[in-house]
C-alpha positions as CSV (number, residue, x, y, z in Angstrom):
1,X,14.9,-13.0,43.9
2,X,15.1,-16.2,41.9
3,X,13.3,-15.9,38.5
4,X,10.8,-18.3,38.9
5,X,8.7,-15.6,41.3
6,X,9.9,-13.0,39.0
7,X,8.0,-14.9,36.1
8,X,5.1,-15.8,38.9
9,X,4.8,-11.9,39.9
10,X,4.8,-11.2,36.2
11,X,2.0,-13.3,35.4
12,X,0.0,-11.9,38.5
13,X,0.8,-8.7,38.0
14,X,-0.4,-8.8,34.0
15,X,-3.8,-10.9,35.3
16,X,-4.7,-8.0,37.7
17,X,-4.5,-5.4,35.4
18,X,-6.9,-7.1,32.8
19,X,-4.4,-7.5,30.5
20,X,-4.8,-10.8,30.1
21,X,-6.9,-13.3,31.7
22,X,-6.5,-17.2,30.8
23,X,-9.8,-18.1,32.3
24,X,-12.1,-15.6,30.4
25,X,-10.3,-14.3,27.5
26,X,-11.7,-11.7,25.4
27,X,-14.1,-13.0,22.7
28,X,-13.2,-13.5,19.2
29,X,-15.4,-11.5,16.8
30,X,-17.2,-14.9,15.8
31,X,-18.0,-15.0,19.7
32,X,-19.7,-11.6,19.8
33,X,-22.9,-13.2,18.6
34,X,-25.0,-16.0,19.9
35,X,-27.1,-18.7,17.1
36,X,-29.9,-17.4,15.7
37,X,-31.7,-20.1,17.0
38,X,-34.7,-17.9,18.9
39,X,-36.1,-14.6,17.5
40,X,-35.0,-13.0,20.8
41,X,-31.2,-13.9,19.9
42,X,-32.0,-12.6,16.8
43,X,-32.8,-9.3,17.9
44,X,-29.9,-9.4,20.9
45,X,-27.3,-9.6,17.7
46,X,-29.2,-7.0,15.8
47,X,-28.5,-5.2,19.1
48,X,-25.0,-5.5,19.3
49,X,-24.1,-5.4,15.5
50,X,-25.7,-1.6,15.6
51,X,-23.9,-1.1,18.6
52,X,-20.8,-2.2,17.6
53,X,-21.0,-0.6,13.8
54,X,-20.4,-4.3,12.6
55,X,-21.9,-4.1,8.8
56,X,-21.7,-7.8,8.4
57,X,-23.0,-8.7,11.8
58,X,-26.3,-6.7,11.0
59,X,-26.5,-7.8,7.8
60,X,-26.6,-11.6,9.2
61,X,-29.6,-10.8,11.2
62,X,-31.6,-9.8,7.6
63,X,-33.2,-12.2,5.5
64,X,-31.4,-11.3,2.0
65,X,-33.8,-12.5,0.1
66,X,-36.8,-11.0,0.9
67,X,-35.7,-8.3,3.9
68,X,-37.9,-5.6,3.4
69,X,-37.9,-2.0,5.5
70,X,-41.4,0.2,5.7
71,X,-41.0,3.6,6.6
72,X,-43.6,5.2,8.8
73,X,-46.2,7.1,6.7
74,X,-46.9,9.7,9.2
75,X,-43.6,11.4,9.2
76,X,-44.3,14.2,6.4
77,X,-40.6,14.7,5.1
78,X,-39.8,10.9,4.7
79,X,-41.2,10.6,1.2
80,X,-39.4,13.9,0.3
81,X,-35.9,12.7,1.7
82,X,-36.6,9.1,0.2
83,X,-37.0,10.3,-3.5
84,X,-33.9,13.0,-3.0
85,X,-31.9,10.7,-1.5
86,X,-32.4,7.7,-3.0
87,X,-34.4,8.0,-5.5
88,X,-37.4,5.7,-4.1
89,X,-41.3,7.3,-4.2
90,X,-41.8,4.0,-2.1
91,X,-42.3,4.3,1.6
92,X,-40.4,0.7,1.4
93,X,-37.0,-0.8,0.7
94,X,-34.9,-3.6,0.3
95,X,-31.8,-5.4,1.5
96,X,-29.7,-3.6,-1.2
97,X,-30.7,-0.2,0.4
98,X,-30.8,-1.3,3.7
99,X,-27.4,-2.3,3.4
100,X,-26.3,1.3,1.9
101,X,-27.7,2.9,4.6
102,X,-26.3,1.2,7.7
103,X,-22.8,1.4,6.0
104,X,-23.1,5.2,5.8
105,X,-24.6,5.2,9.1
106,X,-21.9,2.7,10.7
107,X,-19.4,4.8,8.8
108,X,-20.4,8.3,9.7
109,X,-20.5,7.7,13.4
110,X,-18.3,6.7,16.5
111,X,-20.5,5.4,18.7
112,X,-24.1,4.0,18.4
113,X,-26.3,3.5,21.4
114,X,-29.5,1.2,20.6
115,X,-32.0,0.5,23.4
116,X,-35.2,-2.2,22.7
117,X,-37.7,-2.9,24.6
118,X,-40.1,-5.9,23.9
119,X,-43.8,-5.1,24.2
120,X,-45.7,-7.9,22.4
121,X,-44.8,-11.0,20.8
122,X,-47.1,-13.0,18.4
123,X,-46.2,-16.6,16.8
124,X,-48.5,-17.9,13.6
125,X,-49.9,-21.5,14.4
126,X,-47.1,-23.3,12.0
127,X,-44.2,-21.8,14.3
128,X,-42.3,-20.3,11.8
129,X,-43.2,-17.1,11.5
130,X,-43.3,-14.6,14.9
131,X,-44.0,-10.9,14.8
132,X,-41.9,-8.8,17.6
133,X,-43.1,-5.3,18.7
134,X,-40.4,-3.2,20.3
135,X,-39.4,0.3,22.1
136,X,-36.8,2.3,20.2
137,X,-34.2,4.6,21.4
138,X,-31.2,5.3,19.4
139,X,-28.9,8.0,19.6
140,X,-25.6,8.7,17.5
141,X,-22.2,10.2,18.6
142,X,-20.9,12.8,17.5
143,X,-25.0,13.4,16.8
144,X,-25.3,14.1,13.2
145,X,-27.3,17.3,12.2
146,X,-30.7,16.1,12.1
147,X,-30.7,12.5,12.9
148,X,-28.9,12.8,16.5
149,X,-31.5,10.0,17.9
150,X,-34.7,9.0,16.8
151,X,-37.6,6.9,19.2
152,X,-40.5,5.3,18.5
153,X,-41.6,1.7,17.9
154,X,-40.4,-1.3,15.3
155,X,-42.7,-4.4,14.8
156,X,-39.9,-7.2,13.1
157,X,-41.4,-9.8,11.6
158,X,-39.0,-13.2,11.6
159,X,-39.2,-16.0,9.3
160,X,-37.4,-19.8,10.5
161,X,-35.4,-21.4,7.9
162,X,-36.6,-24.9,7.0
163,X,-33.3,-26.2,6.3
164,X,-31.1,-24.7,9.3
165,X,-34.1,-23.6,11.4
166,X,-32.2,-20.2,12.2
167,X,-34.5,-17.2,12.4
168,X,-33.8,-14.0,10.2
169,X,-35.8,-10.7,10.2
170,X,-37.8,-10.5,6.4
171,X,-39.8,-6.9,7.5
172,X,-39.2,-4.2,9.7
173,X,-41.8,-1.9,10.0
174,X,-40.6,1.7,11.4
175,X,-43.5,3.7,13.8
176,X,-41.4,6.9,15.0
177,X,-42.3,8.8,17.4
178,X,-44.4,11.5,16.3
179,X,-45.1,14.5,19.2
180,X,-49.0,14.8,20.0
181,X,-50.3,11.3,18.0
């Protein structure tokens, strides 16, 4: 066998076992998420970075200087876990904390499963402001004791920058699901 079609068997022997594929090679992590251009893509990179455990990802997603997180009121030992925790008597946070806690979550976890579901969508009359209602499910491996998955419902609400006209979250409003309401 001349090595020419030693090379050629090579090569077709590395493309069929995925290895690597000149036509579709594997994305670079500034591939992994699309321009915030939409709300919706917004909320697909959201998606992925909690998927994927990617700190700085999510983080890109968040409005830095105004994000704000509201807890749901109805869950009784919220308040009690806020102030031990973190030392908050507010039901609400910001980016700072925000950022905290995905890094302990990312970092205390192997694998992250986070399923949305869009239910209503709402734009003010300027255009730059939309509201996004969405179906939770999100469950943690290994499950950590207490917080193994969690379900309920998150109402974003995304602002457009005037200058790049990319779209960051500035509120999440948390609505678990609470058994019998």
């Amino acid at each position: 066998m001349n090595s020419r079609r030693i090379l050629s068997l090579g090569i077709l022997f590395l493309l069929l076992e995925g290895c690597w594929n000149p036509f579709h090679p594997p994305l670079r992590e500034e591939e992994l998420y699309g321009v915030p251009a939409t709300p919706e893509q917004v909320m697909e990179n959201l998606q992925r970075a909690y998927m994927s455990r990617d700190l700085e990802g999510y983080l890109a997603c968040l409005d830095p200087d105004s994000f704000r997180f509201v807890f749901d009121a109805r869950e009784d030992s919220i308040q009690e876990i806020l102030r031990e925790y973190w030392g908050l008597d507010s039901l609400v946070w910001g980016y700072t904390e925000e950022k905290l806690s995905a890094q302990e979550l990312f970092a205390s976890v192997d694998q992250i499963n986070l399923t949305l579901v869009l239910r209503g969508r709402t734009t003010d009359s300027s255009g730059t402001r939309v509201r996004l209602l969405y179906d939770y499910l999100l469950t943690l491996e290994p499950p950590v004791p207490g917080a193994d998955m969690a379900e309920g419902r998150a109402l974003f609400l995304l602002v457009r920058d005037p200058q790049t006209h990319y779209w960051r979250i500035r509120e999440w409003q948390d609505y678990a699901l609470v058994p019998g309401r």
